[in-house]
Each structure stands twice: as structure tokens, then as C-alpha cells.
C-alpha positions as CSV (number, residue, x, y, z in Angstrom):
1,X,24.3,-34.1,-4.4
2,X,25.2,-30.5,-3.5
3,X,24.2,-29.3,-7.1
4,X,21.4,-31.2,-7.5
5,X,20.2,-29.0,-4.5
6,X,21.3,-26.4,-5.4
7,X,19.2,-27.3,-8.9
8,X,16.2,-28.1,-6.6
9,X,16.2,-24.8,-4.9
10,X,16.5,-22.9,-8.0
11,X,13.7,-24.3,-9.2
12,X,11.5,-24.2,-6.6
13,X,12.1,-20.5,-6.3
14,X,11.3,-19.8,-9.8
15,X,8.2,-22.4,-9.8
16,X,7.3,-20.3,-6.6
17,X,7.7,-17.5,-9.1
18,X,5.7,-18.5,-12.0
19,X,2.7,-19.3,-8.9
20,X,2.9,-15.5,-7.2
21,X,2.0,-14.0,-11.0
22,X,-0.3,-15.9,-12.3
23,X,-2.5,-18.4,-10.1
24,X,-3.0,-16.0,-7.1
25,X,-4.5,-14.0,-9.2
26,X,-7.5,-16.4,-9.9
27,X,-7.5,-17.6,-6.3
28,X,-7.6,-13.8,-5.0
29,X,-9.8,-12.6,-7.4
30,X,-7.6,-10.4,-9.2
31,X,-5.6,-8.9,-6.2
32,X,-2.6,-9.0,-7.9
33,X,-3.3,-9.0,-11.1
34,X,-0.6,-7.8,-13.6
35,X,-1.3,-5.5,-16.5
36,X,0.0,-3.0,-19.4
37,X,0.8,-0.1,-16.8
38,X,3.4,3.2,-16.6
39,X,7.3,1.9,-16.5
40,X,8.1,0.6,-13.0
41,X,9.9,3.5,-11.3
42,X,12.0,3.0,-7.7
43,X,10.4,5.3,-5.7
44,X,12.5,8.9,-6.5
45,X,9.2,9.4,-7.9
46,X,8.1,11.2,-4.9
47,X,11.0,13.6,-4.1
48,X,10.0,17.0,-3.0
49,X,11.4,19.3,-5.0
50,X,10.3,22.6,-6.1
51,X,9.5,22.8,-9.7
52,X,12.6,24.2,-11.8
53,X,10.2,27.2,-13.6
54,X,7.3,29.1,-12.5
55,X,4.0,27.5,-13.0
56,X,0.9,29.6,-13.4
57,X,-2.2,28.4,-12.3
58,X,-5.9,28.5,-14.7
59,X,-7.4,32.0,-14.4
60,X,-10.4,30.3,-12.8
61,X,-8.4,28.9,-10.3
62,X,-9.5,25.2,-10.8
63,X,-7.0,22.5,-11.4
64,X,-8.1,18.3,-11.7
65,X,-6.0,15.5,-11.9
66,X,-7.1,11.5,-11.9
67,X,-4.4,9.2,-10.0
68,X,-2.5,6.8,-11.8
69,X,-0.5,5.2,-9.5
70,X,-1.4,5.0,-5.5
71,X,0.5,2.3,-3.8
72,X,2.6,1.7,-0.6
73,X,6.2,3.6,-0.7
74,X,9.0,1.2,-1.2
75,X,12.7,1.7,-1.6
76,X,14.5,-1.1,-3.3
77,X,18.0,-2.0,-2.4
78,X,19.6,-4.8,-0.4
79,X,20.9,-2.6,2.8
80,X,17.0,-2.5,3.5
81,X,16.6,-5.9,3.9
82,X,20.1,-7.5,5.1
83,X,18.5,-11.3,5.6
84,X,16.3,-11.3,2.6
85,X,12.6,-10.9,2.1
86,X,10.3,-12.2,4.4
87,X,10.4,-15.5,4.5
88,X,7.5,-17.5,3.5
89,X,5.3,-20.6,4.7
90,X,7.3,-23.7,3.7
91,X,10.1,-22.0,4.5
92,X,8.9,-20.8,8.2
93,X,7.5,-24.6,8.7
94,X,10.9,-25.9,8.0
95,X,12.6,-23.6,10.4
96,X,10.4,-24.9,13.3
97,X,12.0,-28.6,12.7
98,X,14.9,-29.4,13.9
99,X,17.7,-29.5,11.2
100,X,17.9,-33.2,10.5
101,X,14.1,-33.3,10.1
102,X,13.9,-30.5,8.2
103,X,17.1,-32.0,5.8
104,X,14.7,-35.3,5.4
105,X,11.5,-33.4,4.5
106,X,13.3,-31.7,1.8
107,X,14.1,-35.3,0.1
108,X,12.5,-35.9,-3.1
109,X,10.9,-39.0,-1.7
110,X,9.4,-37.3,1.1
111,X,7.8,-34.2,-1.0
112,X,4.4,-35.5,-0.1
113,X,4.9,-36.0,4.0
114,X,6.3,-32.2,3.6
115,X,3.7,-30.6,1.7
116,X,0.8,-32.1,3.7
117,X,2.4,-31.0,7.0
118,X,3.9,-27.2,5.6
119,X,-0.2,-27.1,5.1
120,X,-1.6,-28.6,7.9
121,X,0.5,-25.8,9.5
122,X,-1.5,-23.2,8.7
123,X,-4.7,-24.0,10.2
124,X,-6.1,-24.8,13.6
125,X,-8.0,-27.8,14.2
126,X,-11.3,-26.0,14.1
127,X,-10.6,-25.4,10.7
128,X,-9.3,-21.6,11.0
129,X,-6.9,-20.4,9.0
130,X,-3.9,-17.8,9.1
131,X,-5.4,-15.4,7.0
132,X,-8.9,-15.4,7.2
133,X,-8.6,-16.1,10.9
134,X,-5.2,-13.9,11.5
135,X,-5.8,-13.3,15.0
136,X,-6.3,-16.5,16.4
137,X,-2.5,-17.0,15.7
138,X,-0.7,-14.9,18.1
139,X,2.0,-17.5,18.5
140,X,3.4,-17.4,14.6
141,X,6.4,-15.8,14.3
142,X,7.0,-12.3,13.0
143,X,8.2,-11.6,9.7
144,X,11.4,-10.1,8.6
145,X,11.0,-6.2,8.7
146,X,13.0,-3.0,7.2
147,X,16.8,-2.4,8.8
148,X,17.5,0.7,6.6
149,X,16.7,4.2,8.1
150,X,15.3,6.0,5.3
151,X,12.2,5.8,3.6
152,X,9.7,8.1,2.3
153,X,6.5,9.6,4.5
154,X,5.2,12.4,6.3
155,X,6.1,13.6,9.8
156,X,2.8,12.6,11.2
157,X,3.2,13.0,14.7
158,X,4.8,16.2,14.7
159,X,7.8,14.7,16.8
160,X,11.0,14.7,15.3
161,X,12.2,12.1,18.2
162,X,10.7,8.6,18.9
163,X,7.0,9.8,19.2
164,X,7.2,9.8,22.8
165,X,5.8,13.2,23.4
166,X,2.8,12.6,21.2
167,X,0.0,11.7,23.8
168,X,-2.1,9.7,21.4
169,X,0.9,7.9,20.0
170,X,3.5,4.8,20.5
171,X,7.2,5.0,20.9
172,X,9.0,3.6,17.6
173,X,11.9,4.7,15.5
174,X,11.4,7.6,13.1
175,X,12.8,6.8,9.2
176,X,14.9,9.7,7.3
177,X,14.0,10.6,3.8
178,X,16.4,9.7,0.9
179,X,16.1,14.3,0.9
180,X,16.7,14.6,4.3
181,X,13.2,15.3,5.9
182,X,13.5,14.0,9.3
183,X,10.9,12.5,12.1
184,X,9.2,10.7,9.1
185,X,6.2,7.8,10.5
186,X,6.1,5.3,8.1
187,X,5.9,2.0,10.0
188,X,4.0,0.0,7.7
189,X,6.9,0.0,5.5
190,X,9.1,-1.4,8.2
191,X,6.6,-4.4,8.9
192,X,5.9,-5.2,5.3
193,X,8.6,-3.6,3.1
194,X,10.7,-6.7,3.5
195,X,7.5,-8.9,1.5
196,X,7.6,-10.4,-1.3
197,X,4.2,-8.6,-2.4
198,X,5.9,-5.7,-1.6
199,X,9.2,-5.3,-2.5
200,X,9.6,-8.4,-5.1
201,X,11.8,-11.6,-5.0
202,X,14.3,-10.0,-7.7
203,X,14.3,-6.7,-5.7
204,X,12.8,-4.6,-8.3
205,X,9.3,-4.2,-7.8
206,X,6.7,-6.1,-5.8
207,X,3.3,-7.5,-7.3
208,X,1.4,-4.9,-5.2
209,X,2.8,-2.1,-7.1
210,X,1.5,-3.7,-10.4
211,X,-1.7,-4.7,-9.3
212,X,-2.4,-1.3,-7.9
213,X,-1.7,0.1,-10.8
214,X,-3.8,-2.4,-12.8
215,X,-6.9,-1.5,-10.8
216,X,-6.6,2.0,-11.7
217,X,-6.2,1.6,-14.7
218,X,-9.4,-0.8,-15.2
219,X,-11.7,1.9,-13.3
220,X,-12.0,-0.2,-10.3
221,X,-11.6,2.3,-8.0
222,X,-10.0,5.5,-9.8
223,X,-9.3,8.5,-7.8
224,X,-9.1,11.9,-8.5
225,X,-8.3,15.4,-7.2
226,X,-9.8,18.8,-7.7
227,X,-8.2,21.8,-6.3
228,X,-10.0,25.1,-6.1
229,X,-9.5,28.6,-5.2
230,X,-5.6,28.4,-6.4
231,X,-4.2,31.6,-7.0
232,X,-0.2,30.8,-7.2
233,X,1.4,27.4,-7.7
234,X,4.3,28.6,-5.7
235,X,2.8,30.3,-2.8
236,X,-1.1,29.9,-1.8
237,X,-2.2,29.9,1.6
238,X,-6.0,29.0,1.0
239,X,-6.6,25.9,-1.1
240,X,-9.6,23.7,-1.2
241,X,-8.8,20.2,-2.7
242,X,-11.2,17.3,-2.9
243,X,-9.9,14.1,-3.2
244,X,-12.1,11.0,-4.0
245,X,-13.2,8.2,-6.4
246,X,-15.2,8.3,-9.6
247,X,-17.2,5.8,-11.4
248,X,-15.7,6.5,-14.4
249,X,-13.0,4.5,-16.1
250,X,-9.8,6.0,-16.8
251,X,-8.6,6.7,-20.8
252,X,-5.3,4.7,-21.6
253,X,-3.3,4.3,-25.1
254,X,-2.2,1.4,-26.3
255,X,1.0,1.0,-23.6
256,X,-1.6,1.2,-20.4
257,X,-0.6,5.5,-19.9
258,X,-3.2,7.5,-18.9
259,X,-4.1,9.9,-21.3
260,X,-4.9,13.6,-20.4
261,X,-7.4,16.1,-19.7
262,X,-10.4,13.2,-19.8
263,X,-13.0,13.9,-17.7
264,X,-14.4,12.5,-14.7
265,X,-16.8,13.1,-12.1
266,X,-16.1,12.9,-8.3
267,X,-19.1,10.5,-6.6
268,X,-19.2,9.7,-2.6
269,X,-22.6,7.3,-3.4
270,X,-21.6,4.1,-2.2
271,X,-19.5,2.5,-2.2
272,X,-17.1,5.9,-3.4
273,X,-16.2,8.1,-1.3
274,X,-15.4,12.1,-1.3
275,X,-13.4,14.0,1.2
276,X,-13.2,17.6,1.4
277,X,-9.3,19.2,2.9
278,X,-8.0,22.3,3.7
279,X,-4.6,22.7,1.8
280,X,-1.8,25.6,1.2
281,X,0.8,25.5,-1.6
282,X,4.5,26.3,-0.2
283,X,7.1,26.5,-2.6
284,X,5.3,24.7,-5.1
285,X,4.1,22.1,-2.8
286,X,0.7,21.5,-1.4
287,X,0.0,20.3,1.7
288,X,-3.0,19.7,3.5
289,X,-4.5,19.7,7.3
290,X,-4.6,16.2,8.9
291,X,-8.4,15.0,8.9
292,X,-9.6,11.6,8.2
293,X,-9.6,10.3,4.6
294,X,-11.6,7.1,3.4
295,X,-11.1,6.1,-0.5
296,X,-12.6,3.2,-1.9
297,X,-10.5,-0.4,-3.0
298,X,-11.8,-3.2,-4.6
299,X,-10.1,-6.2,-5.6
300,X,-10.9,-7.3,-9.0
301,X,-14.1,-6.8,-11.0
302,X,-16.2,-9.5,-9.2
303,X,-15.7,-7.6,-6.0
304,X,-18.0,-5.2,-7.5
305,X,-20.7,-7.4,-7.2
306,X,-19.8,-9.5,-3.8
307,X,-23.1,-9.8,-1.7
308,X,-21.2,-8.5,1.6
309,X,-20.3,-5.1,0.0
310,X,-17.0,-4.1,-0.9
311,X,-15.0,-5.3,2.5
312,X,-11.8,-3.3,1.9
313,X,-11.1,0.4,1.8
314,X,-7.9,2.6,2.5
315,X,-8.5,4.7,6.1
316,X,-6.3,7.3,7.0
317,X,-6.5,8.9,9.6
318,X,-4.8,12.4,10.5
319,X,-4.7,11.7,6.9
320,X,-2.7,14.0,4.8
321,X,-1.4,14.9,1.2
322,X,2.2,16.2,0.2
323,X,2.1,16.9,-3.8
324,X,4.7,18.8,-5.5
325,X,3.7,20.6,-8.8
326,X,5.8,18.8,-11.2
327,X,7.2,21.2,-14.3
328,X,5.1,19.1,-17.0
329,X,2.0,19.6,-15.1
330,X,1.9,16.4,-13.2
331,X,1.4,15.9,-9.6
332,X,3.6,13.5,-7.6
333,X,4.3,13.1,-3.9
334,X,3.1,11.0,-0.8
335,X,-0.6,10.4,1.3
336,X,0.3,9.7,4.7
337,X,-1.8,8.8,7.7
338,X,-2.5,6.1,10.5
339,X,-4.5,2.3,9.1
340,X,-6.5,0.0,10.8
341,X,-3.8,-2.8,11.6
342,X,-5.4,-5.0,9.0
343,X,-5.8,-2.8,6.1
344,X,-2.1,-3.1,4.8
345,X,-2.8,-6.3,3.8
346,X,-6.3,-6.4,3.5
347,X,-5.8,-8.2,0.0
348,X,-4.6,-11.2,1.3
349,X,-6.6,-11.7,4.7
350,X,-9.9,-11.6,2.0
351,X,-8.1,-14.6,0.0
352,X,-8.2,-16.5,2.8
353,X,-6.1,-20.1,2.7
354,X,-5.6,-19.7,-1.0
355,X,-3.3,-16.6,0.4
356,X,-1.5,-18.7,2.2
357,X,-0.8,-21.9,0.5
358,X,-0.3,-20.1,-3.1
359,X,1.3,-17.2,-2.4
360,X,2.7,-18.1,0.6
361,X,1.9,-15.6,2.5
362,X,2.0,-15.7,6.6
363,X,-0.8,-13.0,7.1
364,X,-0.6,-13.7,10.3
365,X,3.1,-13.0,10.8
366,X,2.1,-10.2,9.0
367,X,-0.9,-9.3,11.0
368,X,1.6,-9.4,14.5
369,X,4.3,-7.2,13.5
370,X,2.0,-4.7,12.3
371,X,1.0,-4.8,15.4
372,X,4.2,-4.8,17.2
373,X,4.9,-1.7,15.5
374,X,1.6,0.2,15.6
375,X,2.2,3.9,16.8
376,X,-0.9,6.0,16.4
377,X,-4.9,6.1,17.4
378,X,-3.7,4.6,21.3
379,X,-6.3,3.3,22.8
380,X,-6.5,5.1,26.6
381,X,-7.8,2.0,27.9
382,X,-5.3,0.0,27.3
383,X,-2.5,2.0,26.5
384,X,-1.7,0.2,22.7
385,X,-1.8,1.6,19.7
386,X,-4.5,0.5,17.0
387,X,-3.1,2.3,13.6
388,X,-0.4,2.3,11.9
389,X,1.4,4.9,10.2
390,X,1.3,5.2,6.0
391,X,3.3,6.2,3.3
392,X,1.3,6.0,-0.3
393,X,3.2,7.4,-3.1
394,X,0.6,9.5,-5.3
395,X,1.2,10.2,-9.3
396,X,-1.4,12.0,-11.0
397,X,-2.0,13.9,-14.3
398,X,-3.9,16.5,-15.8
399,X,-7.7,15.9,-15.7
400,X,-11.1,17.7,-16.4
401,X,-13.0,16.6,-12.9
402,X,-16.9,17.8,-12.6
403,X,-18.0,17.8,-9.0
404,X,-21.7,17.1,-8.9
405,X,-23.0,17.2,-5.5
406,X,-25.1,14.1,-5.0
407,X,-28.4,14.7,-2.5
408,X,-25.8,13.1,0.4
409,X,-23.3,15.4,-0.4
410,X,-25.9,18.6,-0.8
411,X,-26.4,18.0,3.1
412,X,-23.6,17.8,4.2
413,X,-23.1,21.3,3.4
């Protein structure tokens, strides 16, 4: 009896599997969608190192690059989550039986009793629903998060300490970077870095990181960066960079790798958008001023049509950028800055109860420990904090980027 459970879990857990890769994605409209992309690496990617020979910048100064990879910073290994990933809904149902119930449901001959009421779980008698109706579920439980104290991210507050002394902030526990940097804000990682969708059942990669990469690699919603007015990729105290989207689709060989130098052409008409930042190069690395950054994210192609406009985005603010110049030409670092609670996982609060009963997901678990742990944008009202800190690792490689000033952006100036 023993093995046979022990049989029955295993294959539940790989049927559970099979179900995360391949039917969420029609349910979700390609949110996680799983394509020919770069090898998967573990986040050293974003190290901040200085480049190991001198770099010399164009003559003209001007320097593009289109993003390849863009996607939430994650540092695999067990001592991050102790107890496992985040548990999901048939498994948080169970745990709210007690054990002899929870031993029956799990019966072969009861399968049917269990799955209608792991279900019925999920939704309100009105008909709402965890995910598309997150907040109406204060009372469900909140999900595993990150024990470990490093993790990669920017230094957002300025405070080196809890964040106390920052005025428009929340007290929380600063992470340490794998390099040392301290005071590093990164708390969506500590919500959701224990997810499935993030950090991956087999503790190699989550399904986030490859459908991020699959979207910018179909052209969905590419980004790029053009950097003018660089004199010296080591030292440069004046550098304009804008970062935004383009309509144009990215050029990839036969393995899904970007190829280089195509070109593109930065567009903030809707729904893209284009945001201008004040940067400096230091020791190879450039860094820019916090301000607010908005980029563009769609889910899948039919998203592109959807009658209510596209309904996700990535907002940052006191957003940032922390790029080292790589010795191959390549840029690679972190974009940090403070989301809207619901943004992180935007991608499964738009797929509704299909989120939830497919892919398991308890968005809003989710949803109340991001807000647990939200520690920027305070509200002076009421005293709570209505962001969240970021951590995106950025790769990007050599590109010719045009900026054509639309009428919009002629205005602006």
C-alpha cells in the first residue's frame, strides 16, 4: 500500500508536470509558452563585474542593443527554499482537512468527491474566483516565500538597513548579492521565488523564464536600448540611454539566438512605450537615475488583438538600470524598481480560473504575500506600502536601433 502511494504521488507530480507545459499554455493564451530560446543559465548572468580589457566606444558615440532575455531574477538552489516550492491548490485544500479526511480524499475511489471539492475551493458562491477576483480572498493562506539572504537587485532605497529611514518606504529585510552588494530590495523575489512558475519543480528553471524568453523572441513585445553621447566605456559621466519597445520582430537562427546588428526602431505609439534616462558609465558599468519606466507585455499573439487593449505592462517605478559592458560586446545586468502589487503575476490573474485549476496556481496566496511584503510607493494615508521592489535580469546584444520621433514624442520635447 505504501508503494502504491508512493507510485500515486509520483505520478501525479509528473501528470501535474506534463499539465504546467503544455495545456496552460492554450488556457492562458500563450503565457507560458515554451520555445527554441538561448541555453537556460542560473542567474550568474548578471554579476557585476568590470570587463577584463578595455572597450572603446563607436566614434559617434551611439551604441544599440535589442533585449533577449528580461525576466524576474531567480537563484536556484535548495537552501532558498527549505520546505519546497509553493505549494499548490490540491495540495493547500488538503491541508485545510483534518488528516483522516484528507487520507480518505486521496483514495482512488474517492478521486471524484476530491476533485469537485479542491475546485469548489477556489471560488466564492457568487461565482468569483481566486485569480480573476484575487482580492476578494483575503483569508487564503500565504504561500511559501524565499529563506536565503542573497539574491540579485539594486539598492533601491538607498538604505543599507531594513528601509526604515526611507520616508516613502516599508520596513523589510534587505537580500545580499551572491558579489557582496549589500542593502539590495528585491522583495518580489521573496514572495514568489519559491513558485513553481518561477523557480521550477526540478529546481532548474521556472516556466516564466522560458516564456519570457519566447515572447521576445516572437516580437511580442521586444525591447531595445540606445545609448548616446558615450565617450568611454569605462568612465562616462553623461549618458543618454533610451530604453523601450519596437514593433519589429527580432532576427533568430535556427537554435532561437538572436542574431546581431539587425535593426530596429524604437516606437512609444500605443501600445509601446519609450522612456528617456539619465545614465553614467563607472568602471564599465552603467547606471541610470531612478525615474519611472513603463515597457509594454503581452501575453501571446491574440493579446494583440484583445478588445480591452493590452491589460498588462511592467511599471517601475524609481526605476533603474545596472548594465555591465560585457568583453564580447554584450550587455547584461539587472532593471530594478517598485510594481504595482499585481503586476508580478499579472499573467496568471488575466487567466482567470483556468490559472488556477491547471496550473494550480493560488494567485490569491500570491496576491497577499506580495502584499505582506510590499516596501515602496507608501501610501501617507494609510501608512502601507503599494509597490513592490523588482529585480529583472537584462541580456542584450549588439543592435542597429533608429529612433524616429513619432508626432507624440516630437512634443514631448
Amino acid at each position: 500500500m505504501a508503494q502504491q502511494t508512493t507510485d500515486d504521488s509520483t505520478r501525479q507530480q509528473l501528470r501535474a508536470r506534463i499539465v504546467r507545459s503544455t495545456c496552460l499554455v492554450s488556457l492562458l493564451g500563450g503565457i507560458l509558452a515554451i520555445g527554441a530560446a538561448p541555453d537556460t543559465p542560473t542567474s550568474q548572468a548578471v554579476a557585476q563585474q568590470t570587463s577584463s580589457r578595455p572597450l572603446t566606444p563607436p566614434a559617434n558615440g551611439v551604441m544599440g542593443f535589442v533585449v533577449w532575455s528580461f525576466v524576474n531574477s531567480v537563484i536556484q538552489g535548495k537552501d532558498a527554499c527549505p520546505e519546497g516550492t509553493a505549494r499548490q491548490n490540491r495540495e493547500i485544500f488538503l491541508s485545510s482537512l483534518p488528516p483522516e479526511e484528507s487520507e480518505r480524499l486521496k483514495k482512488k475511489e474517492n478521486e471524484a468527491e476530491f476533485n469537485q471539492r479542491w475546485r469548489a475551493s477556489l471560488m466564492h458562491p457568487d461565482g468569483s474566483n481566486i485569480c480573476a477576483q484575487y482580492a476578494q480572498f483575503p483569508e487564503r493562506p500565504l504561500v511559501r516565500t524565499v529563506q536565503s539572504k542573497f539574491a540579485w537587485g539594486l539598492n533601491l532605497d538607498g538604505d543599507d538597513g531594513d528601509g526604515s529611514r526611507n520616508p516613502e518606504g516599508c520596513k523589510h529585510e534587505n537580500f545580499v548579492t551572491p558579489d557582496g552588494q549589500q542593502g539590495i530590495d528585491n522583495q518580489s523575489y521573496r514572495a514568489l521565488g519559491c513558485t513553481l512558475s518561477w523557480r521550477g519543480v526540478d529546481g532548474v528553471a521556472g516556466d516564466i523564464l522560458r516564456g519570457f524568453r519566447d515572447h521576445q523572441a516572437s516580437g511580442e513585445y521586444t525591447q531595445v536600448l540606445l545609448l548616446r553621447g558615450v565617450d568611454s566605456l569605462v568612465n562616462d559621466p553623461d549618458v543618454e540611454v533610451i530604453y523601450g519597445n519596437t514593433p519589429d520582430r527580432p532576427v533568430v537562427d535556427g537554435t532561437g539566438k538572436f542574431i546581431w546588428n539587425a535593426s530596429f526602431t524604437i516606437s512609444n505609439e500605443a501600445p509601446r512605450e519609450r522612456n528617456v534616462l539619465k545614465g553614467r558609465i563607472v568602471n564599465g558599468v552603467l547606471t541610470t537615475e531612478p525615474q519611472l519606466i513603463k515597457l509594454t507585455q503581452t501575453w501571446g499573439q491574440s493579446a494583440q488583438r484583445d478588445l480591452r487593449g493590452i491589460r498588462s505592462r511592467w511599471t517601475l517605478y524609481k526605476g533603474r538600470l545596472r548594465l555591465t559592458f560585457q568583453p564580447d560586446g554584450t550587455l547584461k545586468g539587472i532593471v530594478g524598481g517598485y510594481q504595482p502589487l499585481d503586476e508580478p503575476i499579472k499573467a496568471y490573474l488575466l487567466g482567470g480560473l483556468g490559472s488556477a485549476m491547471v496550473a494550480g496556481e493560488d494567485c490569491a496566496g500570491d496576491y497577499n504575500t506580495l502584499k505582506k511584503l510590499a516596501d515602496g510607493m507608501r501610501d501617507p494615508k494609510t501608512g502601507a506600502c503599494t509597490a513592490i521592489s523588482s529585480g529583472l535580469e537584462l541580456e542584450a546584444v549588439p543592435a542597429f536601433v533608429n529612433d524616429v520621433p513619432s508626432k507624440r514624442t516630437m512634443a514631448q520635447r
